[in-house]
N, C-alpha and C positions, 0 to 999 in steps of 0.2 A: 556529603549527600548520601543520603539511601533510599533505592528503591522499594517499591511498594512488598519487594517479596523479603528484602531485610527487615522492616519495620513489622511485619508480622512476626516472622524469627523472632527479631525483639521484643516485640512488646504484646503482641497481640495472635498467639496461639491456643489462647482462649475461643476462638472462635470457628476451630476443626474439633477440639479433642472432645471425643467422644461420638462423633459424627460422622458419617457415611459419606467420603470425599469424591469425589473426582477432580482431575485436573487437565486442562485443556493447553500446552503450553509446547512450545519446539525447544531447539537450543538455546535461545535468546535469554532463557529464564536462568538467568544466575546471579552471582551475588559477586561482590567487588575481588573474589578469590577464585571465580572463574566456577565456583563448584555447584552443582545446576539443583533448579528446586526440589525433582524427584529425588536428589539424593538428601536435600536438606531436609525435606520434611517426613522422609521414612529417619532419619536420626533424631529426628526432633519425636519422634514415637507418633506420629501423624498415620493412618492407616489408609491406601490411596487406593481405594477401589479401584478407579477404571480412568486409564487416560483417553484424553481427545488430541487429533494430532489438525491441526489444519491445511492448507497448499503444502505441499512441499513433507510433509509429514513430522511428526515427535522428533525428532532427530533430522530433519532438513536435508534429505537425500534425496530427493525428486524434484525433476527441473521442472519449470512452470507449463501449469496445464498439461502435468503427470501421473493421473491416478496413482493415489496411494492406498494399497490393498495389506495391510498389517493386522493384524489377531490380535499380537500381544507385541509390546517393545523390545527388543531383541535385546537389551540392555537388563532391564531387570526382571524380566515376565510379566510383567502387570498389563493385563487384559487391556488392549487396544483399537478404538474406533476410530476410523478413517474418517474424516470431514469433507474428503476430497475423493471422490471415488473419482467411477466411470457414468455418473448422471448427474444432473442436475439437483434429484432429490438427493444424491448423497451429502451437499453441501450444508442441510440440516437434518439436525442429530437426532435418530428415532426417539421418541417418548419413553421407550421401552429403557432406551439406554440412561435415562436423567431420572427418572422415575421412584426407582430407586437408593436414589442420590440424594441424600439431606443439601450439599452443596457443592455448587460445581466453581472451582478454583480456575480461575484466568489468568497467565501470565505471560502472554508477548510482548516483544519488543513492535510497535509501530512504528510507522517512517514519513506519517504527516500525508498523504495521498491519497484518494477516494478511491482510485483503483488499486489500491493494496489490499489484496483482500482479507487479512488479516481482522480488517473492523467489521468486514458486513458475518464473517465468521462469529465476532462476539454478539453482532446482531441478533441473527439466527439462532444461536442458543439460547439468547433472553427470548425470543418468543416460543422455543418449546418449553424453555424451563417455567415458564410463568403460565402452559398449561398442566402444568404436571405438580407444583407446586415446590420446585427444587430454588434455591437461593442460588443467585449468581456472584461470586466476593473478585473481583479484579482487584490483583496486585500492579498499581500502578505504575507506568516509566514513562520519562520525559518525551515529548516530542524533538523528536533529535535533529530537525530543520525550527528550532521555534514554534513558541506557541502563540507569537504575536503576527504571525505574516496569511491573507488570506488572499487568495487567489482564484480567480475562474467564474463560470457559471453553474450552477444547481440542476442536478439531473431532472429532466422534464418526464412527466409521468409517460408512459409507454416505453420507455428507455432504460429501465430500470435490469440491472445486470449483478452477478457477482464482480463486476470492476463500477459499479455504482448501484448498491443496493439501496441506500437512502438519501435521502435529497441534500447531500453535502456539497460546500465548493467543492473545487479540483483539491488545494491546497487549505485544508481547514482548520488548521492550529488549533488543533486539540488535542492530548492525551487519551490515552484507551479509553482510560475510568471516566473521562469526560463528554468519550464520544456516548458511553453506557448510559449516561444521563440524560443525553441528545435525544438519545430511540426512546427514551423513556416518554421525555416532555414530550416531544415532537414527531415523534414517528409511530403512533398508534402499540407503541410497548410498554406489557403489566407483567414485572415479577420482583418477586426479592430479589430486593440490590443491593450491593456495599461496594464500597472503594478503600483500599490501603491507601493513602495516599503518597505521593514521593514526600521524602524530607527532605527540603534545603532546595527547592528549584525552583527558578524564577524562568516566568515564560519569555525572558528575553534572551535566554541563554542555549546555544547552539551544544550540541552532547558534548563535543571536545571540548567544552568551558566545565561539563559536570562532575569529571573524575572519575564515571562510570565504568567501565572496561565498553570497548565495542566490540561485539558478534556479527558478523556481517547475518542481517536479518532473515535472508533468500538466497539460494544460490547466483544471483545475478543483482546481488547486492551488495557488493565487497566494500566500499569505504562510505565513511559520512559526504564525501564530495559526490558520490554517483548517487546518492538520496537526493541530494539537494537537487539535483539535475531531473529526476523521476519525473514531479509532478507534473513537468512538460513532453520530455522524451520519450516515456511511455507514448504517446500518440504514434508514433513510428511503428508501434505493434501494429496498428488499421489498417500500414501497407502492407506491400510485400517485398519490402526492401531491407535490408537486417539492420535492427537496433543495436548492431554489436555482441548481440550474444552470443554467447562461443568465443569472445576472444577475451582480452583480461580486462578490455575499457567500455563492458556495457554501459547503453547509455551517454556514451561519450564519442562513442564511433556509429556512423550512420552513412550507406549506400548500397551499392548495388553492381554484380558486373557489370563493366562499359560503361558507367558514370562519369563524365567531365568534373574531375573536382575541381580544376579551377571556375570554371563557371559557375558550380555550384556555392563556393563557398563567396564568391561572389553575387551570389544573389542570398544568399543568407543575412552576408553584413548587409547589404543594402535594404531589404526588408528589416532587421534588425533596428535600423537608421528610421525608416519610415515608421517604423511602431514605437518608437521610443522605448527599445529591450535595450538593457545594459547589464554590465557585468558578467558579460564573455567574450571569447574570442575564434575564430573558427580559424582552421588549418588544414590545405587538401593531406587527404591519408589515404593510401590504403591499407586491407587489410583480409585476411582469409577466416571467415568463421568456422570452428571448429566442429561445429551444430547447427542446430533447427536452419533458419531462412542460408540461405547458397551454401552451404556448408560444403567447406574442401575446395569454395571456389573462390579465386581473387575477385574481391570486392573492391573499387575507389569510390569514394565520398570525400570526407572530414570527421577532423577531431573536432569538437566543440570542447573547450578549456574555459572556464570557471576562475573569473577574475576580480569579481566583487560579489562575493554571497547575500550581503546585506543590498545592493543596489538588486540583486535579479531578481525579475519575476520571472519564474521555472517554465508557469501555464502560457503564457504570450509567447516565451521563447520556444518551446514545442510547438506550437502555432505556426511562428516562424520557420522553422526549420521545414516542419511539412508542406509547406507553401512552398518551400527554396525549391525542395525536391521535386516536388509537381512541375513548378514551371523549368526545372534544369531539363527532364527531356520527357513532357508531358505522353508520346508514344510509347515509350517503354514503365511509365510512370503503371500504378495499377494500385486500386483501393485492399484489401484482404476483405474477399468473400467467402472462404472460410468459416466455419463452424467454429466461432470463438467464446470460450465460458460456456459450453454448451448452447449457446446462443445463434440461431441462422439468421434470424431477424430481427430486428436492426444489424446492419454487417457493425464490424468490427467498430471504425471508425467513430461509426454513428454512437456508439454505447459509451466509447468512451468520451466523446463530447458532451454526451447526455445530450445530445440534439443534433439535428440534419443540418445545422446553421455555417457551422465549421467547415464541413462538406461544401457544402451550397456553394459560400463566400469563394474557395479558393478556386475551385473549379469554374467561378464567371470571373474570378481574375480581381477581386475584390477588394477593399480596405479594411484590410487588417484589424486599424486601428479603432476605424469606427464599427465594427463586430464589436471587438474588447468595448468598447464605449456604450455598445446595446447593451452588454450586460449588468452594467454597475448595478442595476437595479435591483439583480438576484441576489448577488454578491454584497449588498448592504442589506438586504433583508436578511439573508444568514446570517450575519454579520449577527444583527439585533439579537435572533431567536439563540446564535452563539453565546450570546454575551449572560443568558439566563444560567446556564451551566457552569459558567468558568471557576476552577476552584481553585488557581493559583496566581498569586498577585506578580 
């Protein structure tokens, strides 16, 4: 198999030289020898005007929701714009900077989630680049959860966030280059576009079946098992109880000082039970976060352990869990009102359900099962307007 940034290498460098590049890409961008695109395409005699860096920045040194304030890449000099400042507007890329630019080169690894913000970044540029008249080329790479699995509800208009910039499932099995198509058709985006496409991947294939090398994509994204877990666990961001960050099992670890984990993890399975989630297993834990939420303080909850990848639905079991947690000790329980993504309103929670629904249901004590059952509706109309883009069998 080769990614979309080998298959250029190969075969198709015809379509920089001579051309006024930029490239938009972190550490994720490399080739089956670990050796990263900026250094592949200045050898390739490729001339890279001006990098973009997104969350986390060119080099994935800032933890999430860390302004990234760089000039140039400290790595090779080449002139550097941040995607991720300290505003909102910094999240799209001046005019000034694309303008310039015969074409602007994409190559992140994504992780299959609407709140990664890695896609609504690609977003964003194809709408400045398409007024300015700069070409967008995405070197494409696998969805490394599958590109057959979709999950969730579709962000309702008012809701709309950099943890859901366009109206996608939670879990959308799609590829970058195919999400670039989505905004094209469907989400009011006009610019030159192309895709490298991956060679050799079939969208039933999880990354560890690709032979890829894996780069954990985010700082708080270390393995393919704590992706697979994201598209639900991420909900744990909307409290104020730590999602494990700071310690080595984000995403896997979730509580709070003074938490009953036995209770807790007993109302996990049992919700778990009543919504029909499979393919985990919870264990009281605890644990001291190193950072952000109680940081330096003993934390007990549970582990959540990942025991059929193919049975789980990631978005229901996030669901779950945050319902466990609510009803473990509703008093101490608490939403994140906090300023998240630049965002005051809708609070946190709300943005990333893409709706008040989730909210609503758990706090009057609700069925689970029949929420997820409200949405089928959304979640097959993606589904349809998905299926117009899909470019891999």
């Amino acid at each position: 198999m080769r990614s979309g940034l080998e298959v250029l290498l190969d075969d198709r460098l015809d379509l920089l030289r001579g051309r006024r590049v930029g490239l938009c890409c972190n550490h994720t961008a490399v080739d089956h020898r670990f050796q990263h695109a900026i250094d592949l395409l200045l050898a390739a005699g490729v001339k890279i005007d001006r990098l973009f860096g997104p969350e986390h920045g060119v080099r994935a040194t800032a933890q999430d929701m860390e302004g990234v304030d760089e000039a140039r890449d400290p790595v090779t000099g080449i002139p550097s714009v941040s995607l991720y400042g300290d505003s909102e507007a910094s999240l799209h890329p001046d005019p000034a900077h694309l303008e310039d630019l015969d074409v602007l080169v994409f190559d992140i690894q994504d992780i299959g989630a609407r709140f990664y913000t890695y896609q609504a970044t690609l977003g964003f540029i194809m709408e400045v680049a398409g007024t300015v008249g700069t070409d967008v080329l995405v070197l494409d790479r696998p969805n490394p959860i599958t590109g057959e699995h979709v999950e969730g509800n579709v962000v309702r208009p008012g809701f709309e966030s950099f943890v859901g910039a366009y109206p996608l499932a939670v879990r959308h099995g799609m590829t970058m280059g195919e999400l670039g198509d989505y905004f094209l058709r469907h989400c009011g985006i006009s610019c030159g576009y192309e895709v490298i496409e991956v060679d050799g991947w079939r969208r039933d294939q999880w990354f560890d079946q690709t032979g890829l090398p894996w780069v954990y994509p985010s700082p708080n994204m270390p393995t393919l098992e704590t992706a697979t877990l994201y598209p639900g666990l991420c909900l744990i961001e909307g409290t104020d109880l730590s999602e494990g960050r700071g310690t080595t099992r984000p995403f896997h670890l979730v509580g709070a000082p003074g938490l009953d984990p036995q209770r807790l993890v007993k109302l996990a399975t049992q919700g778990a039970e009543r919504a029909g989630v499979h393919g985990v297993a919870f264990r009281p834990a605890a644990f001291i976060p190193g950072f952000q939420k109680h940081a330096k303080r003993g934390c007990t909850g549970m582990e959540i352990h990942l025991t059929d990848r193919d049975r789980l639905n990631a978005w229901e079991l996030g669901c779950v869990v945050t319902d466990a947690l609510y009803r473990a000790d509703p008093d101490a329980f608490a939403w994140r009102t906090a300023t998240y993504e630049f965002v005051d309103d809708p609070i946190a929670i709300d943005l990333l359900a893409g709706n008040t629904e989730l909210r609503e249901c758990i706090e009057s004590g609700g069925d689970l099962r029949a929420l997820f059952d409200s949405w089928e509706g959304e979640r097959a109309g993606f589904v349809e307007r998905r299926a117009e883009v899909l470019r891999y069998g």
